[in-house]
ZAMARGU-4260 file (C-alpha; in steps of 0.2 Angstrom, whole numbers, plus 5000, padded with zeros to 4 digits):
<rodrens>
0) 4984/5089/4950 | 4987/5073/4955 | 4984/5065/4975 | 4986/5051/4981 | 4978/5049/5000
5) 4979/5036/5011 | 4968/5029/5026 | 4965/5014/5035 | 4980/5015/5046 | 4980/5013/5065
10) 4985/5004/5082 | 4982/4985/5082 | 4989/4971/5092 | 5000/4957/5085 | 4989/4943/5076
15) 4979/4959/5070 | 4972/4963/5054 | 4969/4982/5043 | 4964/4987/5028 | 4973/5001/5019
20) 4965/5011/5007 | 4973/5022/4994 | 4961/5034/4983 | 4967/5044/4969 | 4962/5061/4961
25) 4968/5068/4946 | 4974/5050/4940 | 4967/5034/4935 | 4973/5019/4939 | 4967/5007/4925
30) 4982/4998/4919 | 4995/5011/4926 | 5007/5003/4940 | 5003/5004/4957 | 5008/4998/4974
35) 5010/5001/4994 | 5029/5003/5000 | 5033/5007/5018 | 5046/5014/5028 | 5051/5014/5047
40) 5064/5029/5053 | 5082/5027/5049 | 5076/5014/5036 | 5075/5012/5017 | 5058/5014/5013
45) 5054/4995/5003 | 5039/4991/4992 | 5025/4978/5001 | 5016/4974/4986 | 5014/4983/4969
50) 5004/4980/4953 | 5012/4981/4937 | 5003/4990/4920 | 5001/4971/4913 | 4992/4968/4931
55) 5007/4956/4939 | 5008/4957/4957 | 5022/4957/4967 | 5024/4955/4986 | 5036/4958/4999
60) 5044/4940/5004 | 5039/4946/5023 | 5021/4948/5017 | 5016/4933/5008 | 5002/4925/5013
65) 4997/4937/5024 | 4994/4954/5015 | 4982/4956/4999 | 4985/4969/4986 | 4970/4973/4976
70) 4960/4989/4967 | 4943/4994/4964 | 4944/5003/4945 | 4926/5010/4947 | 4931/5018/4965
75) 4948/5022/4957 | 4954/5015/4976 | 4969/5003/4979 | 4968/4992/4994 | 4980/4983/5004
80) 4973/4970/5017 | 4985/4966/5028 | 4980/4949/5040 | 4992/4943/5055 | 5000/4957/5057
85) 5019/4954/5066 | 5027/4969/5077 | 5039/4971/5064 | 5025/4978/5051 | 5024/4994/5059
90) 5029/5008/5048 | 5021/5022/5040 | 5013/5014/5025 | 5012/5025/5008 | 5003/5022/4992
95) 5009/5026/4974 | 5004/5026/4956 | 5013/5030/4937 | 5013/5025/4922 | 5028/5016/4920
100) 5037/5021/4934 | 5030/5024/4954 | 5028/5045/4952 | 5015/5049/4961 | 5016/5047/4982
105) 5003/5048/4997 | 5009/5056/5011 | 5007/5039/5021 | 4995/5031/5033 | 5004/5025/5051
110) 5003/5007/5054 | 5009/5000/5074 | 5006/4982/5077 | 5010/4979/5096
</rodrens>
């Protein structure tokens, strides 16, 4: 049984910084593909930043510069630093994982930026 959980969420004012945290059970995330997406209601939900198999990554044009994507194999834990955060960053955040393709979900972390 896979599961995905995420943490690191929360209130913070513009100009703010948090670090997400994605820790996975029952999967391992080596070289599968994983990444952060995010969605606001009434909204598609859009990927942040993702990590291919190969180990490309690939952000958001809206977070360049300002949010890291990262992993910790031994922790089996994917991390999203997020630095300068803008009001238009809140969303609930989810993490996912797959082996080729994003199959396994969180169930999100909520992220308000004031």
């Amino acid at each position: 049984h896979v599961q995905l959980v995420e943490s690191g969420g929360g209130s913070v004012q513009a100009g703010g910084s948090l670090r997400l945290s994605c820790t996975a059970s029952g999967f391992t995330y080596g070289s599968n593909c994983m990444g952060w997406f995010r969605q606001v209601p009434g909204r598609e939900r859009e990927g942040v930043a993702t990590i291919s198999g190969g180990g490309s990554i690939t952000y958001a044009d809206s977070v360049k510069g300002r949010f890291t994507i990262s992993k910790d194999n031994a922790k089996n834990t994917l991390y999203l630093e997020m630095n300068s955060l803008k009001p238009e960053d809140t969303a609930m955040y989810y993490c996912a994982a797959g082996t080729v393709v994003f199959t396994y979900w969180g169930k999100g972390t909520q992220v308000t930026v004031s």
